[in-house]
C-alpha positions as a Markdown table, in Angstrom:
| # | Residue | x | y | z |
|---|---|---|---|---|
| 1 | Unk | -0.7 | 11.1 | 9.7 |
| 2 | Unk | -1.9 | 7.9 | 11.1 |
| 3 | Unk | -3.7 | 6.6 | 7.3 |
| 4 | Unk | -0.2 | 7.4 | 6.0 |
| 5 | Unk | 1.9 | 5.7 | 9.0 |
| 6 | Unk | -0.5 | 2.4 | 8.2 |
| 7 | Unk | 0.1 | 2.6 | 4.4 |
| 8 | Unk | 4.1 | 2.7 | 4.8 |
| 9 | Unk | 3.6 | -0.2 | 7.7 |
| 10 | Unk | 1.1 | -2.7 | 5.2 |
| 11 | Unk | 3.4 | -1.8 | 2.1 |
| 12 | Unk | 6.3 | -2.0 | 3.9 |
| 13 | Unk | 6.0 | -5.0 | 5.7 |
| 14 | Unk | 4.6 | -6.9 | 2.7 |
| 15 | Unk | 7.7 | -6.1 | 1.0 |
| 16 | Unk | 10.3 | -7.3 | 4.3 |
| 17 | Unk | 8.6 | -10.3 | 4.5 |
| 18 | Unk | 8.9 | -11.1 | 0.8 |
| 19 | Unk | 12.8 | -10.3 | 1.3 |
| 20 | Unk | 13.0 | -12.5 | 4.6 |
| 21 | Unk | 11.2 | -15.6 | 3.1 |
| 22 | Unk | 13.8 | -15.3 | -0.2 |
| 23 | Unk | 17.0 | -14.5 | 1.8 |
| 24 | Unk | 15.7 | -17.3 | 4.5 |
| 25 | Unk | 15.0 | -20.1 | 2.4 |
| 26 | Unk | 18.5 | -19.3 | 0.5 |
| 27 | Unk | 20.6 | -19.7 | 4.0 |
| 28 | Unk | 18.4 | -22.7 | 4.8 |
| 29 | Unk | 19.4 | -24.3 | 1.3 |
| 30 | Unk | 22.8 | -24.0 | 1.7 |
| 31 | Unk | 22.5 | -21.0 | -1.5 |
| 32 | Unk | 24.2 | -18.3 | 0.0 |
| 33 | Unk | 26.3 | -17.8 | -2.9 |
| 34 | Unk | 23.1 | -16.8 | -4.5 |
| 35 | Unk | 22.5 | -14.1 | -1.7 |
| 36 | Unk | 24.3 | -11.2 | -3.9 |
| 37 | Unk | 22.2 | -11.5 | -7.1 |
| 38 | Unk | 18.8 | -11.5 | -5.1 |
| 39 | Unk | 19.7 | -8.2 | -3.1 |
| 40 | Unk | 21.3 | -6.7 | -6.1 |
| 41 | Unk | 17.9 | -7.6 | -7.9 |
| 42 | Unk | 15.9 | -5.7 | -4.4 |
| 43 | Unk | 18.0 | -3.0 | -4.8 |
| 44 | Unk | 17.5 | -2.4 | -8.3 |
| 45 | Unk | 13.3 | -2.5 | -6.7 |
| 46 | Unk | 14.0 | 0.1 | -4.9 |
| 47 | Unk | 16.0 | 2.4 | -6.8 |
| 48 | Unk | 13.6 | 2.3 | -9.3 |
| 49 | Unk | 10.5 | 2.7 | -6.9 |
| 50 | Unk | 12.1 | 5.8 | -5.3 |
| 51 | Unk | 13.0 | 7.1 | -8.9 |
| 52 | Unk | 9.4 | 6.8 | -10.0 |
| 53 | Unk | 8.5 | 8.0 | -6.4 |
| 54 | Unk | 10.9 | 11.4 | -7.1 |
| 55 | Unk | 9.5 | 11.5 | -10.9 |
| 56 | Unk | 5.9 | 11.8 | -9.5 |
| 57 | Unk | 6.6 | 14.6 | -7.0 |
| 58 | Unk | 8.9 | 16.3 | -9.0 |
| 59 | Unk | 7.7 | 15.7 | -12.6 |
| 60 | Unk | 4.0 | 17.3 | -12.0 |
| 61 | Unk | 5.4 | 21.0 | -11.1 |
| 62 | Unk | 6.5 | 21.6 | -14.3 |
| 63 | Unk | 2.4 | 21.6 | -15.3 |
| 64 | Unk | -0.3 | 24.2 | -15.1 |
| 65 | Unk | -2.1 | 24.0 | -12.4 |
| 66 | Unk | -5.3 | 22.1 | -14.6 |
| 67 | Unk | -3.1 | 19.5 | -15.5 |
| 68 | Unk | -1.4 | 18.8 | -12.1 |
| 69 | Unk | -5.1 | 18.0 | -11.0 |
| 70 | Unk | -6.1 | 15.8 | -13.9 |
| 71 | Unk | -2.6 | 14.1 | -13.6 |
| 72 | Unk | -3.0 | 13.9 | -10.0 |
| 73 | Unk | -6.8 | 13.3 | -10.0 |
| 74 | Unk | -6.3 | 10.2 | -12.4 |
| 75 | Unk | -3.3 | 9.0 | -10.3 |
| 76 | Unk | -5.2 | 8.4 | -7.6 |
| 77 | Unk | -8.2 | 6.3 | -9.1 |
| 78 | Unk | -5.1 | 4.3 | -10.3 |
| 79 | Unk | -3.8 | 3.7 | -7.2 |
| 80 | Unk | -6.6 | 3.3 | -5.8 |
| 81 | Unk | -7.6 | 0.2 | -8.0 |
| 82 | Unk | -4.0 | -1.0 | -7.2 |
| 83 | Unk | -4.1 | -1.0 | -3.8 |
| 84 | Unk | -7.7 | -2.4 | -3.7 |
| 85 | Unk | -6.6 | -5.0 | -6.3 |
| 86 | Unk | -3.5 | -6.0 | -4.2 |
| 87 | Unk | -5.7 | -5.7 | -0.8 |
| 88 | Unk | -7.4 | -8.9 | -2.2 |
| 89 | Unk | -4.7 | -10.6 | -3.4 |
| 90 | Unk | -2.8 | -10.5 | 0.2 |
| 91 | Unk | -5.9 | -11.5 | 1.6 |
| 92 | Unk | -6.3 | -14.7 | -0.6 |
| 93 | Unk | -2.3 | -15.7 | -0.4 |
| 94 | Unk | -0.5 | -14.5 | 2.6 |
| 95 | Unk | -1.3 | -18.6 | 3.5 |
| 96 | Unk | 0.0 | -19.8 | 0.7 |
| 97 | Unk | 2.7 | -16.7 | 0.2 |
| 98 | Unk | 6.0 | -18.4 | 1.4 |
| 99 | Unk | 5.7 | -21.6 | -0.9 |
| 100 | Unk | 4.6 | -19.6 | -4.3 |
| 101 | Unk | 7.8 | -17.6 | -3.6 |
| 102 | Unk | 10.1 | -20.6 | -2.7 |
| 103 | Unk | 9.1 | -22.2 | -5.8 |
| 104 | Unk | 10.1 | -19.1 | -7.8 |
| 105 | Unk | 13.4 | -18.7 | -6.3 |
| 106 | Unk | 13.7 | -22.9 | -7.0 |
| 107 | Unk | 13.0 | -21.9 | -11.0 |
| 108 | Unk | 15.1 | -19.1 | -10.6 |
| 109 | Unk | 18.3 | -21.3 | -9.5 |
| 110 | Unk | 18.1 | -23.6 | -11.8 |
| 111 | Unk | 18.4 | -21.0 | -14.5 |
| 112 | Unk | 21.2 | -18.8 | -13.6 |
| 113 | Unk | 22.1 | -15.5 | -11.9 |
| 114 | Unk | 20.2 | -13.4 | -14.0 |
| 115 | Unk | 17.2 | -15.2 | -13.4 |
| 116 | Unk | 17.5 | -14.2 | -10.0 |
| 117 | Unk | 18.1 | -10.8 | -10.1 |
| 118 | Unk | 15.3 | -10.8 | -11.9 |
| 119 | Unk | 13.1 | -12.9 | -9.6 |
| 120 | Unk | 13.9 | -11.0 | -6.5 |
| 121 | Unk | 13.5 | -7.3 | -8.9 |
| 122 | Unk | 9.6 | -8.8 | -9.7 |
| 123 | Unk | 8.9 | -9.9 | -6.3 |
| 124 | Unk | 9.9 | -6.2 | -4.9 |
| 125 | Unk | 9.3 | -4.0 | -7.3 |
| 126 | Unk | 5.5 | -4.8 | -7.5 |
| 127 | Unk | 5.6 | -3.6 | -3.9 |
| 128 | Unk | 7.8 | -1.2 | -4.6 |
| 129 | Unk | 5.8 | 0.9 | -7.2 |
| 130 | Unk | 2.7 | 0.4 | -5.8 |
| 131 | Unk | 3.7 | 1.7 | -2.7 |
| 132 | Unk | 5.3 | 4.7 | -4.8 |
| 133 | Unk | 2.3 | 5.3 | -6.3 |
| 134 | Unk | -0.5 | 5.3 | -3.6 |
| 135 | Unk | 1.8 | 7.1 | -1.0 |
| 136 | Unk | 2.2 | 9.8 | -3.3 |
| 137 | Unk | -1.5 | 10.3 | -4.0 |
| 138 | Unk | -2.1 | 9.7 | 0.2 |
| 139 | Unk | 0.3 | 11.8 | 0.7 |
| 140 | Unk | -0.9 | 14.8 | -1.4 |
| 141 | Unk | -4.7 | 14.2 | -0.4 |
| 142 | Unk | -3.8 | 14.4 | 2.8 |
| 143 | Unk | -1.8 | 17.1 | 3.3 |
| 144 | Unk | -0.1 | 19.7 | 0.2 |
| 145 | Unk | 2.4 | 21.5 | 1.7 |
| 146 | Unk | 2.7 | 19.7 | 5.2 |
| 147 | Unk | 5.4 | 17.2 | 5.7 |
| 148 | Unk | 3.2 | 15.3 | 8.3 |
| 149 | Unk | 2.0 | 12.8 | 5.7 |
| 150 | Unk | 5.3 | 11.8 | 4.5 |
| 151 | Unk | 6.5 | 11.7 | 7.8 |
| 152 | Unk | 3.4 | 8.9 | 8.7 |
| 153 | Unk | 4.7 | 7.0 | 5.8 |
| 154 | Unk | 8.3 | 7.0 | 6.0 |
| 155 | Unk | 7.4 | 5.9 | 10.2 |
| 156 | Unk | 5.5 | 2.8 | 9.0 |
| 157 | Unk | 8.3 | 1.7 | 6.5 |
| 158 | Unk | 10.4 | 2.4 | 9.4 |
| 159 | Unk | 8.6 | -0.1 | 11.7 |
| 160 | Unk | 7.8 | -2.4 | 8.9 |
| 161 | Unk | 12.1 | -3.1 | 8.6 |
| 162 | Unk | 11.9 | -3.4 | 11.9 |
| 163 | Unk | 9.3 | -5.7 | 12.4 |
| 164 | Unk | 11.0 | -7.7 | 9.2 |
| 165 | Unk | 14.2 | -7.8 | 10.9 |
| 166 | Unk | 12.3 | -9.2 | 13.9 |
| 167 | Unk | 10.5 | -11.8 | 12.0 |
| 168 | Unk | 13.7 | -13.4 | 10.2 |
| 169 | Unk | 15.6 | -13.4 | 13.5 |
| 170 | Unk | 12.4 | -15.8 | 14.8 |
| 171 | Unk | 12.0 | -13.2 | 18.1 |
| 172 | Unk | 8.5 | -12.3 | 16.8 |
| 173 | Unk | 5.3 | -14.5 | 15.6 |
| 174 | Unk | 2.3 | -13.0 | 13.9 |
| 175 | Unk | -0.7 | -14.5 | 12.5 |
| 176 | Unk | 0.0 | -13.1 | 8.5 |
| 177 | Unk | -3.8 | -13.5 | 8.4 |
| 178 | Unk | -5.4 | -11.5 | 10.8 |
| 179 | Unk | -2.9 | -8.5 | 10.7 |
| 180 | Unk | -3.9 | -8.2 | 6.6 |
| 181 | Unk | -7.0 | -8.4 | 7.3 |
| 182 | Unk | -7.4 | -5.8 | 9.4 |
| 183 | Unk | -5.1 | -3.8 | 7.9 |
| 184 | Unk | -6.6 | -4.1 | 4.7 |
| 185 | Unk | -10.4 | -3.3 | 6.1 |
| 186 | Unk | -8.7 | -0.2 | 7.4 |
| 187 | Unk | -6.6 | 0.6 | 4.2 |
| 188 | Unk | -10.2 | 0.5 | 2.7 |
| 189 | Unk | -11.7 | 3.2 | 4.3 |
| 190 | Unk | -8.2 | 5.2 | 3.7 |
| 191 | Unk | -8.2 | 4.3 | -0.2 |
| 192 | Unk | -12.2 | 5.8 | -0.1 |
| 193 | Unk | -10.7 | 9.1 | 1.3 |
| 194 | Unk | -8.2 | 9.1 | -1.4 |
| 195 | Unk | -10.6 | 7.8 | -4.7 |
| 196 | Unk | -12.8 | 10.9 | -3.1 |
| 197 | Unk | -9.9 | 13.0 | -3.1 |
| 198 | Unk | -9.0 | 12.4 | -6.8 |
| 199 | Unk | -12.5 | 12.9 | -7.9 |
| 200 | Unk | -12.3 | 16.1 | -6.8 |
| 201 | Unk | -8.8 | 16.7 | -8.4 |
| 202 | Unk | -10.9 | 16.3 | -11.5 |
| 203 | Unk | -13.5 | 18.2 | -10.6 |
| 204 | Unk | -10.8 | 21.2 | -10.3 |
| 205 | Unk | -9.5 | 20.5 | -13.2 |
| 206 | Unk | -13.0 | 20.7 | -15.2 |
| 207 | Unk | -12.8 | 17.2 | -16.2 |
| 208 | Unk | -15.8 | 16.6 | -14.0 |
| 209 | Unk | -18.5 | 18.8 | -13.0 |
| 210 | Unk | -20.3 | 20.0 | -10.0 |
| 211 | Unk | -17.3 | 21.6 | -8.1 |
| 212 | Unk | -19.7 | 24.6 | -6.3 |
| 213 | Unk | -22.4 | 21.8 | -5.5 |
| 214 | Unk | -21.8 | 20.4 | -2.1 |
| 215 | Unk | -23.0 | 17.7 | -0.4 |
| 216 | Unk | -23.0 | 19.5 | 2.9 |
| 217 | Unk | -20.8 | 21.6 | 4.4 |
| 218 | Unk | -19.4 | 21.0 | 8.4 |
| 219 | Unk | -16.3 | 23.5 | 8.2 |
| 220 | Unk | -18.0 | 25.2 | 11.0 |
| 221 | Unk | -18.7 | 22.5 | 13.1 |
| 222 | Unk | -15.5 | 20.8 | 12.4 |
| 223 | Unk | -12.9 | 23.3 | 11.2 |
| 224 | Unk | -10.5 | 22.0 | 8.7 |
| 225 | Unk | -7.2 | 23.5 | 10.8 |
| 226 | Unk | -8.8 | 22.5 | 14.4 |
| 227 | Unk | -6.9 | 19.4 | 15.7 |
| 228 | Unk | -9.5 | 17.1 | 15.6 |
| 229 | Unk | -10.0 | 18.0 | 11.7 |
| 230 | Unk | -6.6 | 17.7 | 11.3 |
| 231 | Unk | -6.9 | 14.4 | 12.7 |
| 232 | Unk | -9.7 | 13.1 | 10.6 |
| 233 | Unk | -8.0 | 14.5 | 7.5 |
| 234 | Unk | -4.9 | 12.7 | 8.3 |
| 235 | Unk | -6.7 | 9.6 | 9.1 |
| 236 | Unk | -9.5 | 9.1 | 6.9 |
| 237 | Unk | -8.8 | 12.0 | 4.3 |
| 238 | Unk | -11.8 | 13.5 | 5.6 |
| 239 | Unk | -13.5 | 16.2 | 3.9 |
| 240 | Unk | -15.8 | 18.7 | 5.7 |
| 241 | Unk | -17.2 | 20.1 | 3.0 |
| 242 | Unk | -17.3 | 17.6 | -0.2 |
| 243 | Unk | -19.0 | 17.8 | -3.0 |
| 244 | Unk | -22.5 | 15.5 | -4.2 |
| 245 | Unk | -20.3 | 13.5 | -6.8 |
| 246 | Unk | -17.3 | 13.5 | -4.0 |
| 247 | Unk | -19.6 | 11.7 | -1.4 |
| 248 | Unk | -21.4 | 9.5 | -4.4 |
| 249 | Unk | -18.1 | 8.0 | -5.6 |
| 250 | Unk | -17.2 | 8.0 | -1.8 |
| 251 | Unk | -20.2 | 5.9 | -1.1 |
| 252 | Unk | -19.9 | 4.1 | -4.1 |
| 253 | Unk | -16.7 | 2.2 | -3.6 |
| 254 | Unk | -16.4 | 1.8 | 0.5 |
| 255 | Unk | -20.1 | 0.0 | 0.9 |
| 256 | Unk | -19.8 | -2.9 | -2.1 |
| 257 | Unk | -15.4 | -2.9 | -1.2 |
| 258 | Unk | -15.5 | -3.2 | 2.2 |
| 259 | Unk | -18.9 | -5.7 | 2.8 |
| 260 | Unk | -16.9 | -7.9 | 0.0 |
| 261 | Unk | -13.2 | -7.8 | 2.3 |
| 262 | Unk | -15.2 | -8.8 | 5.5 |
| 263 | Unk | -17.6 | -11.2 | 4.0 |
| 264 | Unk | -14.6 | -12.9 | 2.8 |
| 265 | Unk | -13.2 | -12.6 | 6.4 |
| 266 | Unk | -15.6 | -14.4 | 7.9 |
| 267 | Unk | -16.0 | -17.6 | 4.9 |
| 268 | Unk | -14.7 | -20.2 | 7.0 |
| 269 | Unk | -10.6 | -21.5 | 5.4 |
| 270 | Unk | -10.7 | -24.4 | 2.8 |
| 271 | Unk | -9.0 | -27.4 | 4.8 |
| 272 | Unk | -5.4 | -28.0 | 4.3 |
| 273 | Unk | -2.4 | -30.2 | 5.5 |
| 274 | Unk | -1.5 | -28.2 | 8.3 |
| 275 | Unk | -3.9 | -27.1 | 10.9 |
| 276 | Unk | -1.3 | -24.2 | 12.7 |
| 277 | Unk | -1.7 | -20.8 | 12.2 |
| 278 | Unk | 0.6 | -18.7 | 9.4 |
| 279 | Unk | 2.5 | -17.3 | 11.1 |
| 280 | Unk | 6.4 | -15.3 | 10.6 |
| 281 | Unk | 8.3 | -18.0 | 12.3 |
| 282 | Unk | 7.7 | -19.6 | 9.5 |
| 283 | Unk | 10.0 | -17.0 | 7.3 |
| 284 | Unk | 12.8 | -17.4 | 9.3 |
């Protein structure tokens, strides 16, 4: 529950704090009249990330049971790439975030209405369905059946309004680059859970081999329904019994992924202007 409650707070949050820096820098302007079009244009985000959301869950059950796992296997490595993808990006702009927005929203005034509907629609529906999308395939790696997982999630977008809320009213400051960072070093290790997850989606679904050759096999040791395997599966998408290619793939993406995120953590900033630390009072 927890990998789920921290992919609804890191997706959720990026996506208030792209709302507070637009609506902000719109009632600092003197734009409110422009207010209307930019949160019909987040609303429009969201319907359509909820719809594609619905369509995901409720789209697959029509399949057999081979092609829900090679629709959900293949899901998941796409998700997976997106989330790794935008773990990056964050990384490399949450500095720079609130001006590469403001200078959007500047375009997007001097064009019209629709132009900001549209800028405010791009700016939250990127979140929007990439959150869709990998919560979906956490969700269902990490628990079929149990409502736990969605639960996590729905928490962390919960606390992530909140904590938006917070930010624009200036009662909380945050250092944007250390909270991505280590949100996205953990959101590594959870993304490795579920790449390993949809590898053996495809396994079921004969797309892959080596479904009966395990790597090793714990169950004993660490039951799946104990609480403490119930707590590694919700947090890590642990697997106590995986298969060879499972704990390969596994292997293959967390080592090189997550040695790159920290290395990158630890290159000292390029000098700039200003010499504070980002933080949310900026937004507000």
């Amino acid at each position: 529950m927890f990998g789920n409650y921290l992919i609804g707070l890191r997706e959720g949050l990026e996506a208030s704090l792209v709302v507070c820096i637009l609506v902000a820098y719109l009632v600092k302007t003197g734009r409110r009249d422009a207010l209307r079009p930019v949160w019909t244009g987040i609303a429009i985000a969201c319907g359509i990330s909820l719809a594609f959301g619905a369509l995901l869950t409720f789209g697959s059950q029509e399949l057999t049971f081979e092609a829900q796992e090679l629709l959900g296997g293949s899901l998941s490595i796409v998700s997976v790439g997106l989330v790794t993808w935008m773990v990056f990006w964050m990384k490399r702009t949450a500095r720079h975030l609130k001006a590469e927005l403001q200078g959007k929203l500047d375009a997007a005034l001097a064009m019209g209405t629709g132009a900001l509907v549209a800028t405010a629609f791009l700016a939250v529906g990127r979140e929007g369905l990439e959150t869709a999308l990998f919560v979906w395939a956490s969700v269902r790696a990490s628990g079929e059946g149990s409502s736990a997982p969605l639960i996590g999630v729905l928490l962390g977008i919960a606390t992530a309004i909140v904590l938006g809320w917070l930010f624009y009213r200036g009662a909380l400051r945050i250092n944007l680059a250390k909270f991505f960072t280590w949100t996205g070093g953990m959101l590594v290790i959870v993304a490795a859970g579920v790449l390993a997850y949809g590898v053996h989606d495809l396994q079921e679904a004969r797309f892959l081999g080596g479904l009966n050759s395990r790597a090793f096999d714990i169950s004993a040791t660490i039951p799946p329904d104990s609480w403490y395997g119930t707590l590694l599966k919700g947090v890590f998408n642990f697997q106590p019994d995986p298969t060879v290619l499972q704990l390969v793939v596994w292997l293959l993406y967390v080592v090189p992924v997550l040695a790159l995120f920290l290395a990158g953590s630890r290159r000292p900033p390029a000098p700039t202007p200003r010499t504070t630390p980002v933080s949310t009072a900026d937004v507000g």
